[in-house]
Every structure is written in structure tokens, then in C-alpha cells.
Biopython code that builds the backbone (N, CA, C, O; Angstrom):
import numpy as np
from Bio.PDB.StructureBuilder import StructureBuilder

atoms = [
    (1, "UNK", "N", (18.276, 10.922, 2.318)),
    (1, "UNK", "CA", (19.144, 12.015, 2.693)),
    (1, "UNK", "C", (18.338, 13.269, 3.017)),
    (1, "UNK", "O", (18.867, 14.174, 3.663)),
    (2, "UNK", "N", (17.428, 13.333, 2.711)),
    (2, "UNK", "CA", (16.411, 14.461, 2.521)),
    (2, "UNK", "C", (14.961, 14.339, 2.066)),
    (2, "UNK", "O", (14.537, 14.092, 0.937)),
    (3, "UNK", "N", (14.338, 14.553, 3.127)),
    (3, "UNK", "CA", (12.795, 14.213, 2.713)),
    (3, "UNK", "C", (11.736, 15.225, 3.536)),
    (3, "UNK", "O", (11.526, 15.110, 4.744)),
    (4, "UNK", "N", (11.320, 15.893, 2.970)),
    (4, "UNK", "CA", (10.413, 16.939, 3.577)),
    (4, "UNK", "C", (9.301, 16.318, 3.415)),
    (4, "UNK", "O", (9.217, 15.241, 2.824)),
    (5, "UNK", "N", (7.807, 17.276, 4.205)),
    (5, "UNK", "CA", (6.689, 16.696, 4.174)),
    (5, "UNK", "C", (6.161, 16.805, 2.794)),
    (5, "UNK", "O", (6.498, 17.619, 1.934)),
    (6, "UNK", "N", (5.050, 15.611, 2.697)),
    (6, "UNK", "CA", (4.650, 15.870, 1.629)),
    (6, "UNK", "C", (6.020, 14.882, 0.244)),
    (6, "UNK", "O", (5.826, 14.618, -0.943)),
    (7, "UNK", "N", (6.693, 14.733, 0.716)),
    (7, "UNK", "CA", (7.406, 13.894, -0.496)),
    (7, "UNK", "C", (7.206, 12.712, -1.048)),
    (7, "UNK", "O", (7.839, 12.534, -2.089)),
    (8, "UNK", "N", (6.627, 11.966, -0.740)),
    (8, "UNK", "CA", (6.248, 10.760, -1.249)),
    (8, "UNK", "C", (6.282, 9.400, -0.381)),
    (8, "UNK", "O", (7.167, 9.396, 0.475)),
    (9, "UNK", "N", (5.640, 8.482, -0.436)),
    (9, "UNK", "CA", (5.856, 7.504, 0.843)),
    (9, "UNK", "C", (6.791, 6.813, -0.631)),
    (9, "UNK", "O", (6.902, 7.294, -1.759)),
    (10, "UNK", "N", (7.447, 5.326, 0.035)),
    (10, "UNK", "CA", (7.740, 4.322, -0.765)),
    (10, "UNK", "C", (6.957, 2.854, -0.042)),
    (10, "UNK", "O", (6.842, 2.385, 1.090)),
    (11, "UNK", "N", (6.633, 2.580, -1.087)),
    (11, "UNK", "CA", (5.208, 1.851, -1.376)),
    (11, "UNK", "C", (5.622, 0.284, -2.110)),
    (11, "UNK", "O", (6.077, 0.107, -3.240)),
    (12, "UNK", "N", (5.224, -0.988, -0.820)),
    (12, "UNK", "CA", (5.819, -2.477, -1.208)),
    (12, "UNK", "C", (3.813, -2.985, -1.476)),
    (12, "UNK", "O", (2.746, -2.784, -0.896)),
    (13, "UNK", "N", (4.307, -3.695, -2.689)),
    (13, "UNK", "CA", (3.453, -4.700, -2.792)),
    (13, "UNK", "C", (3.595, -6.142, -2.541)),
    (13, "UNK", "O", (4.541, -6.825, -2.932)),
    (14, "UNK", "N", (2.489, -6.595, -1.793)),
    (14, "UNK", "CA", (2.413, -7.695, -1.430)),
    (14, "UNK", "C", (2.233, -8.881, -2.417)),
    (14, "UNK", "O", (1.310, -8.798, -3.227)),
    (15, "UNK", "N", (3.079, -10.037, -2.421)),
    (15, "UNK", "CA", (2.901, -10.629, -3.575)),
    (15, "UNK", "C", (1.661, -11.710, -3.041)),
    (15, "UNK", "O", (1.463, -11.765, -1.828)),
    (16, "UNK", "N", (0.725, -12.677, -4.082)),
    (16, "UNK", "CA", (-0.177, -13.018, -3.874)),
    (16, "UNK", "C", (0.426, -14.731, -3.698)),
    (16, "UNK", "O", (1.239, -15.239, -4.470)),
    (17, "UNK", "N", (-0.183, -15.413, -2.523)),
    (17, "UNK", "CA", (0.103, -16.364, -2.403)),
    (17, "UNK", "C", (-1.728, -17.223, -2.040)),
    (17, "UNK", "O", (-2.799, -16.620, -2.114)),
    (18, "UNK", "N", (-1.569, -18.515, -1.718)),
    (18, "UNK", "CA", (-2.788, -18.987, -1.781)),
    (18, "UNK", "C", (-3.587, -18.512, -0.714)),
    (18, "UNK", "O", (-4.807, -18.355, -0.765)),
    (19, "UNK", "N", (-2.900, -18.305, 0.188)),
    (19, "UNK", "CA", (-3.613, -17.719, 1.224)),
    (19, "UNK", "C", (-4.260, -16.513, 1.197)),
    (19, "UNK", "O", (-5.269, -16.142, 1.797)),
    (20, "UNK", "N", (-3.187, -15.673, 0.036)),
    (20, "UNK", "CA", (-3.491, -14.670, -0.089)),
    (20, "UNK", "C", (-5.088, -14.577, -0.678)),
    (20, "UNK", "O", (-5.904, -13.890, -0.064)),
    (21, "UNK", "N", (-5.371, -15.117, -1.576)),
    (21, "UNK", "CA", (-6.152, -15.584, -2.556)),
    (21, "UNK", "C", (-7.278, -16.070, -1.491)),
    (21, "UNK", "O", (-8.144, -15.205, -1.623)),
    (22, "UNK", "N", (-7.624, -16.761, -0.748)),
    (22, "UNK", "CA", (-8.474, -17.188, 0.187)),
    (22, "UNK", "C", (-9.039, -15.466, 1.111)),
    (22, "UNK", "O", (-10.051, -14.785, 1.278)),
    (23, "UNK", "N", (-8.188, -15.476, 1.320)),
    (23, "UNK", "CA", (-8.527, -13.989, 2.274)),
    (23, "UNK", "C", (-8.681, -12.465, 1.139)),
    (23, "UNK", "O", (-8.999, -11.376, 1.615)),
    (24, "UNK", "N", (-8.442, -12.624, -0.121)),
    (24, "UNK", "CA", (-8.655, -11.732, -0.701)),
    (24, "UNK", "C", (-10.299, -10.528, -0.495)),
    (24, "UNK", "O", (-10.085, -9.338, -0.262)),
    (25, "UNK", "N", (-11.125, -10.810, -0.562)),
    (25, "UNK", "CA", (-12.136, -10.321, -0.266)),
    (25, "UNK", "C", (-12.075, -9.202, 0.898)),
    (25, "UNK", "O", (-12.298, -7.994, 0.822)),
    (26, "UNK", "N", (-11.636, -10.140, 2.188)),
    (26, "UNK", "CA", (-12.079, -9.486, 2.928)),
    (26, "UNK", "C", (-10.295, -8.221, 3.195)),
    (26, "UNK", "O", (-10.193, -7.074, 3.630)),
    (27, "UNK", "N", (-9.795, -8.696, 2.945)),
    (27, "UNK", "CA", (-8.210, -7.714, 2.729)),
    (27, "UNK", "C", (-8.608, -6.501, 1.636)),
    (27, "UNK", "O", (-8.232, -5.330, 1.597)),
    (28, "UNK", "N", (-9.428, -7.178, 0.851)),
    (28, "UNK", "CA", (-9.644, -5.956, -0.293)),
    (28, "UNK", "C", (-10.898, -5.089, 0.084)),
    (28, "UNK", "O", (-11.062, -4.110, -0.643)),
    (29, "UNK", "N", (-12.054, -5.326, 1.359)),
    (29, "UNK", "CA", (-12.996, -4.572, 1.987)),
    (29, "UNK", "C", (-11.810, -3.764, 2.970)),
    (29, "UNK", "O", (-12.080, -2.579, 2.770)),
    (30, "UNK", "N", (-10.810, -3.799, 3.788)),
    (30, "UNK", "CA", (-10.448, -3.324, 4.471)),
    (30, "UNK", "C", (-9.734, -2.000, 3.878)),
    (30, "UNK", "O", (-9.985, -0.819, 4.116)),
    (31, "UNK", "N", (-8.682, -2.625, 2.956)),
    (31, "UNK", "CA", (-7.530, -2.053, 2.392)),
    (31, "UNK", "C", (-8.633, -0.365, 1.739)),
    (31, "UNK", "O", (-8.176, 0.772, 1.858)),
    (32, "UNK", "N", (-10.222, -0.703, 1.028)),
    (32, "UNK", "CA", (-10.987, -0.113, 0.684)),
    (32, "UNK", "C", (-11.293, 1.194, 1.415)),
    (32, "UNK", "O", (-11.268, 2.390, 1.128)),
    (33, "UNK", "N", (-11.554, 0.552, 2.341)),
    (33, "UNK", "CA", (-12.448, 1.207, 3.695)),
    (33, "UNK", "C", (-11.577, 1.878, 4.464)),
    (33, "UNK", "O", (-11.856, 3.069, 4.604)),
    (34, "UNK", "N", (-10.591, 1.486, 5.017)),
    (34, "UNK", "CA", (-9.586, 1.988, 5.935)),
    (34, "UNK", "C", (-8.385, 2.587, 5.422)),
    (34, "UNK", "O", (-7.830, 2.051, 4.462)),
    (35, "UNK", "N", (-7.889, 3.686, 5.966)),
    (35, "UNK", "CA", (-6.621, 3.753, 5.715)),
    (35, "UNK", "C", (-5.441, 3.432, 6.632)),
    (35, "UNK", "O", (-4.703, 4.246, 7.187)),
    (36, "UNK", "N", (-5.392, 1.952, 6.698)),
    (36, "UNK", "CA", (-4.581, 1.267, 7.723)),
    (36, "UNK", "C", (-3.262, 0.264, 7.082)),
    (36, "UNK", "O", (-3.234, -0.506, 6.121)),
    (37, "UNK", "N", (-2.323, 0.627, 7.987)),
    (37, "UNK", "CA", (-1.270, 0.260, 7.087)),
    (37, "UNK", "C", (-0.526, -0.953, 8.025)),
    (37, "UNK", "O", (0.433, -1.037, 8.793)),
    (38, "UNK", "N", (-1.293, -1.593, 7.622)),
    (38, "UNK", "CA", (-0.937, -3.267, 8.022)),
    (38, "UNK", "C", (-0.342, -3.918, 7.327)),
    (38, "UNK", "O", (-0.469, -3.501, 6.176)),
    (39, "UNK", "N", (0.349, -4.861, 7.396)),
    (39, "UNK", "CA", (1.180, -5.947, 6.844)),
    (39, "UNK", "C", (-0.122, -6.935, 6.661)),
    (39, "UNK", "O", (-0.736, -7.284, 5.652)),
    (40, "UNK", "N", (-0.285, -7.232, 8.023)),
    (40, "UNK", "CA", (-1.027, -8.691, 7.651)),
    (40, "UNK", "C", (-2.165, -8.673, 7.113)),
    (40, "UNK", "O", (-2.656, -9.801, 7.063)),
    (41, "UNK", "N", (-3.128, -7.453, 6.464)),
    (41, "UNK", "CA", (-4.527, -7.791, 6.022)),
    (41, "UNK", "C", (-4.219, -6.778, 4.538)),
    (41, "UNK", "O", (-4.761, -7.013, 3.458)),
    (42, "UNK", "N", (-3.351, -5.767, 4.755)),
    (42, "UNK", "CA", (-3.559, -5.023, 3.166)),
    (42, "UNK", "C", (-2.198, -5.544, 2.201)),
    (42, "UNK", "O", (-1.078, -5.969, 2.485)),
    (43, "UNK", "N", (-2.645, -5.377, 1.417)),
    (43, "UNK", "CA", (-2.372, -6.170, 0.062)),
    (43, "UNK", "C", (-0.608, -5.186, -0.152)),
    (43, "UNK", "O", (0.557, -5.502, -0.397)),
    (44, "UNK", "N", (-1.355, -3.953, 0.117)),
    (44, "UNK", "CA", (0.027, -2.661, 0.243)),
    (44, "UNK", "C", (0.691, -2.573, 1.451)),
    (44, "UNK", "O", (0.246, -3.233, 2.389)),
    (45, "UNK", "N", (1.827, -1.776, 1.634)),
    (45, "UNK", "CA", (2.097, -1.516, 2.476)),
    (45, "UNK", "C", (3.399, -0.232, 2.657)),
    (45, "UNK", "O", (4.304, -0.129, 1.830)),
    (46, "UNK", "N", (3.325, 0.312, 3.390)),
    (46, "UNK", "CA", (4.445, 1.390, 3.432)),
    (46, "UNK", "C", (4.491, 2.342, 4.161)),
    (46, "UNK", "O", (3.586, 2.662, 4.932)),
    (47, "UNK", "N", (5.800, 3.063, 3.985)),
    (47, "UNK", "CA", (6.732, 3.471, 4.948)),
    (47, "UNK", "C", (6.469, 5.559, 4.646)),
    (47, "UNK", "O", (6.411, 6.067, 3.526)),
    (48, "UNK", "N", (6.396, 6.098, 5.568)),
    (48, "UNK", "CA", (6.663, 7.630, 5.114)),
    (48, "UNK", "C", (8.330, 7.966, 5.200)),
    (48, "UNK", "O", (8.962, 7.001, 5.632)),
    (49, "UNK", "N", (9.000, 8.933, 4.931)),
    (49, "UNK", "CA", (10.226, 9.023, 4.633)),
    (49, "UNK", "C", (10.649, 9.641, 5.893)),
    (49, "UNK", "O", (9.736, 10.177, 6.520)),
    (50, "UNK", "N", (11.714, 9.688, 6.364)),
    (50, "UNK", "CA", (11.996, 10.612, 7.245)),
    (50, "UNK", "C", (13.669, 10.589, 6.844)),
    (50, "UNK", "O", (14.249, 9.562, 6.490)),
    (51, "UNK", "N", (14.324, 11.942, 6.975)),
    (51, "UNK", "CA", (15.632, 12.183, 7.262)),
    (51, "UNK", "C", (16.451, 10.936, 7.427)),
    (51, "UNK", "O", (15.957, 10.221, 8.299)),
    (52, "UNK", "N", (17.515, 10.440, 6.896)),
    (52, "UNK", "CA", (18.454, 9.722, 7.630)),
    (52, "UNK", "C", (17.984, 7.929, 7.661)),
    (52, "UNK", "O", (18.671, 6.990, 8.064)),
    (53, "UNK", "N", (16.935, 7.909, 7.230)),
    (53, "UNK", "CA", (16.188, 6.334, 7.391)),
    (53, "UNK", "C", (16.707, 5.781, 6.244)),
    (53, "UNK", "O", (16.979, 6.397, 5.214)),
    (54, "UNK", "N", (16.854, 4.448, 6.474)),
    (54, "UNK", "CA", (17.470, 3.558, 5.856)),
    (54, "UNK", "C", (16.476, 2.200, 5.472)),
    (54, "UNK", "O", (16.302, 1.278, 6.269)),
    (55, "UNK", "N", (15.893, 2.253, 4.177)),
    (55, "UNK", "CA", (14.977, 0.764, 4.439)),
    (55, "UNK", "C", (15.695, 0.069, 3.079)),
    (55, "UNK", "O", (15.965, 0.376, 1.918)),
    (56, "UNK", "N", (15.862, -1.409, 4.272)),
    (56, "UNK", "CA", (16.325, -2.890, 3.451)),
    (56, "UNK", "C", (15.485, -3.613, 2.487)),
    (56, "UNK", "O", (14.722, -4.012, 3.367)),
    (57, "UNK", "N", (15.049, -4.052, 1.558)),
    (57, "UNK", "CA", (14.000, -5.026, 1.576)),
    (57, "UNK", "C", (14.992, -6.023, 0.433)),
    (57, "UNK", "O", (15.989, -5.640, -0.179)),
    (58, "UNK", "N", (14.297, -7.504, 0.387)),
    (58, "UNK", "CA", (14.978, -8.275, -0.995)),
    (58, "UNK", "C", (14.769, -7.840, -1.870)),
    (58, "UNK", "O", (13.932, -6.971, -1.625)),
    (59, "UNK", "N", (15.047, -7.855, -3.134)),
    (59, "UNK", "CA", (15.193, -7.297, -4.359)),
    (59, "UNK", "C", (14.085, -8.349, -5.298)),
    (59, "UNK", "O", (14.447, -8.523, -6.462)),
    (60, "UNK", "N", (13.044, -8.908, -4.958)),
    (60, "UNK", "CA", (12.192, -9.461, -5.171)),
    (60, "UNK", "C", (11.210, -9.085, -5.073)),
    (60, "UNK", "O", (10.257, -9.642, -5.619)),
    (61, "UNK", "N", (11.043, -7.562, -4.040)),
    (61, "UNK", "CA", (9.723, -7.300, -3.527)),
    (61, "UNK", "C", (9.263, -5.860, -4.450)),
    (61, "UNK", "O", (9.966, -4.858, -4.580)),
    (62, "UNK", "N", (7.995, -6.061, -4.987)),
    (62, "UNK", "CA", (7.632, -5.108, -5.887)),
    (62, "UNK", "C", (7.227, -3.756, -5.173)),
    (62, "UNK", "O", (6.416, -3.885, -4.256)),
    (63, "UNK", "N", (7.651, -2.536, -5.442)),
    (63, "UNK", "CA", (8.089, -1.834, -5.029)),
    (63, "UNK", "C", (8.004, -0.125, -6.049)),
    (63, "UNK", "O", (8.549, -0.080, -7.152)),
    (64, "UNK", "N", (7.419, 0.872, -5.589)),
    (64, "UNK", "CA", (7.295, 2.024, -6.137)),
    (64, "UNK", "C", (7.166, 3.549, -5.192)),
    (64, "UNK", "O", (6.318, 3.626, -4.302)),
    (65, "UNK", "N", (8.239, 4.890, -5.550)),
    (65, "UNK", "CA", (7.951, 6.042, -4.755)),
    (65, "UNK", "C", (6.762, 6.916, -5.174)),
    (65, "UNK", "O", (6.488, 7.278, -6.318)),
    (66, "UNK", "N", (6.206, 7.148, -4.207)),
    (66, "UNK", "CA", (4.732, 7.787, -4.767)),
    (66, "UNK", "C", (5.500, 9.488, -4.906)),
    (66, "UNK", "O", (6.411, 10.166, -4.430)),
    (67, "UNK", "N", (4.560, 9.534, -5.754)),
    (67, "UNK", "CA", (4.959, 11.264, -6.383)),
    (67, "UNK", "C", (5.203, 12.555, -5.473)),
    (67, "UNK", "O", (4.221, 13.298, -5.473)),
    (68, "UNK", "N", (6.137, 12.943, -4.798)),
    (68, "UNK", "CA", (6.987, 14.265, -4.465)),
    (68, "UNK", "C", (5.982, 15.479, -4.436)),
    (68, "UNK", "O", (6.249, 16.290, -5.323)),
    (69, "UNK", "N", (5.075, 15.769, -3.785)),
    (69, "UNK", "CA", (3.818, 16.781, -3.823)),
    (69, "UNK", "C", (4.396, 17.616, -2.961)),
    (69, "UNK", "O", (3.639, 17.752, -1.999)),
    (70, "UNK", "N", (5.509, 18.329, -2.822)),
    (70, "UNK", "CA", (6.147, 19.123, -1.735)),
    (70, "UNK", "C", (5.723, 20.667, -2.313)),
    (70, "UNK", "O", (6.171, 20.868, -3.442)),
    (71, "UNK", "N", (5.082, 21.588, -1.843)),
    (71, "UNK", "CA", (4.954, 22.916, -2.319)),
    (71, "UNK", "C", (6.226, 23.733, -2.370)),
    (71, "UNK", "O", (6.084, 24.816, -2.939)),
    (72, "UNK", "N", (7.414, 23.472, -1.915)),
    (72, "UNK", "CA", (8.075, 24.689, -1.761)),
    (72, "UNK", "C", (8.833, 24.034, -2.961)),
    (72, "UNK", "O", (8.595, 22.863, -3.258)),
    (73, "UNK", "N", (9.774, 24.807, -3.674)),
    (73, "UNK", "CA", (10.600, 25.009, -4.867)),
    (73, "UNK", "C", (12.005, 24.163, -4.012)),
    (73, "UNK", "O", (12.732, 23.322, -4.540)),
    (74, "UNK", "N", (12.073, 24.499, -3.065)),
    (74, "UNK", "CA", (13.588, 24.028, -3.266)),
    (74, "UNK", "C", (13.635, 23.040, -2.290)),
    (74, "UNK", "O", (14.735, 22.841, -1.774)),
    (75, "UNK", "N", (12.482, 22.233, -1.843)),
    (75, "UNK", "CA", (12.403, 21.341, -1.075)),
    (75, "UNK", "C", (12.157, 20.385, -2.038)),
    (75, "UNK", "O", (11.145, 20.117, -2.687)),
    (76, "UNK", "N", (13.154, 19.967, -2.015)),
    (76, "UNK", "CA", (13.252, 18.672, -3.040)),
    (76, "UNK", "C", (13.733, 17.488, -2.242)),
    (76, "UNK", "O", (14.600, 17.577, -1.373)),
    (77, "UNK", "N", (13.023, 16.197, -2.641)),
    (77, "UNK", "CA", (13.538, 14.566, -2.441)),
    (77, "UNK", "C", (14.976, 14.308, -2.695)),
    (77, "UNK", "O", (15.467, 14.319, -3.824)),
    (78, "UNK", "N", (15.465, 14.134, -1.878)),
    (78, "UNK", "CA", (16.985, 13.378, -2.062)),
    (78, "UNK", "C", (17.260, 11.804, -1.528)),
    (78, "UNK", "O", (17.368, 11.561, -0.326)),
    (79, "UNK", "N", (17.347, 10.893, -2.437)),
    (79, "UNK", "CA", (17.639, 9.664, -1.685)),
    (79, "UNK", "C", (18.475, 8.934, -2.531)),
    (79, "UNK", "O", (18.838, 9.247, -3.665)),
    (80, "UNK", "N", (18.787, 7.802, -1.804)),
    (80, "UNK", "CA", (20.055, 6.787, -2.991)),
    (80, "UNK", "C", (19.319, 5.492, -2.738)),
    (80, "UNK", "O", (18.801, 5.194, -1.662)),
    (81, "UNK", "N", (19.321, 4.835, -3.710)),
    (81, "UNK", "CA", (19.211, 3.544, -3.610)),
    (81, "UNK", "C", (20.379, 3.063, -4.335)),
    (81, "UNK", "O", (21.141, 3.726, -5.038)),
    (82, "UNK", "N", (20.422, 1.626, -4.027)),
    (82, "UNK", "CA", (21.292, 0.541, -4.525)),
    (82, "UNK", "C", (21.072, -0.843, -4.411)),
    (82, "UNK", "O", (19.968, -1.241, -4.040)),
    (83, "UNK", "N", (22.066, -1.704, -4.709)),
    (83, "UNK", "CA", (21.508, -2.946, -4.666)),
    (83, "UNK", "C", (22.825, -3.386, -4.459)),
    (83, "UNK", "O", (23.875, -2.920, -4.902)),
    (84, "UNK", "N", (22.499, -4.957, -3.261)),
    (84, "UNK", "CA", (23.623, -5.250, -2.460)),
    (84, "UNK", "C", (23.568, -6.637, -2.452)),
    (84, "UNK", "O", (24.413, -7.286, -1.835)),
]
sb = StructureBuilder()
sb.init_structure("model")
sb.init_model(0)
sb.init_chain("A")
sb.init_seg("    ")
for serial, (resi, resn, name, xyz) in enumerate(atoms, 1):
    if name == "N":
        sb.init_residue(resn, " ", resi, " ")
    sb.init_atom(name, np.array(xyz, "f"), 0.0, 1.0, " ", f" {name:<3s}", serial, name[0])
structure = sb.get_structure()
């Protein structure tokens, strides 16, 4: 509903599968090195907030909002979640 700069991304973790596990190394030199926000090589992944955006995901996928660093006082995070 409300997201100024600086508010926090929301942040999916990738769960580990065998493949995952095979390619670990070199996903974990990248994810290191770069700040690139890929699906297919980093382990993380995520979204910045904007006004009015709406994100779906299953209710399986591990999942956290990074901390609200907004300088002004009354620019505050507003959002809803739920489960459907």
C-alpha cells in the first residue's frame, strides 16, 4: 500500500535441491561477488517494493522483509499480507 525508498526489499529463499547441491560452489562465488538478482544461479532472490504491487508466491517458499531504513519519520511501510 505504501512503500517509500529505502523500505525494505522482500526476500525468497531458494530451497536446496540436488542440483542445487551440485552447482552450489559456483552459485555461492557469484551470489558473493555480484550483486545480481537472478533466479537461476543465486541461492536468494528478490523483489524491491513499489506502490500498489502485488506479489503471489506458495506458502512453502521461505521468505523474509528486510528492515525499513527509511529516514523520514512519517514515511513508514504499509503492506498486508494474507494467505489464500
Amino acid at each position: 500500500m505504501k512503500a517509500p525508498s529505502n523500505s525494505g526489499r522482500i526476500v525468497f529463499n531458494r530451497s536446496v535441491t540436488e542440483y542445487d547441491r551440485m552447482n552450489h560452489i559456483q552459485r555461492q562465488y557469484i551470489q558473493n561477488h555480484l550483486e545480481v538478482n537472478n533466479p537461476e544461479t543465486n541461492n536468494v532472490h528478490w523483489f524491491a517494493p513499489l506502490e500498489g504491487m502485488l506479489v503471489l508466491f506458495p506458502s512453502h517458499v521461505s521468505h523474509y522483509v528486510e528492515q525499513n531504513t527509511t529516514e523520514e519519520e512519517n514515511d513508514s511501510r504499509i503492506s498486508i499480507s494474507f494467505n489464500f
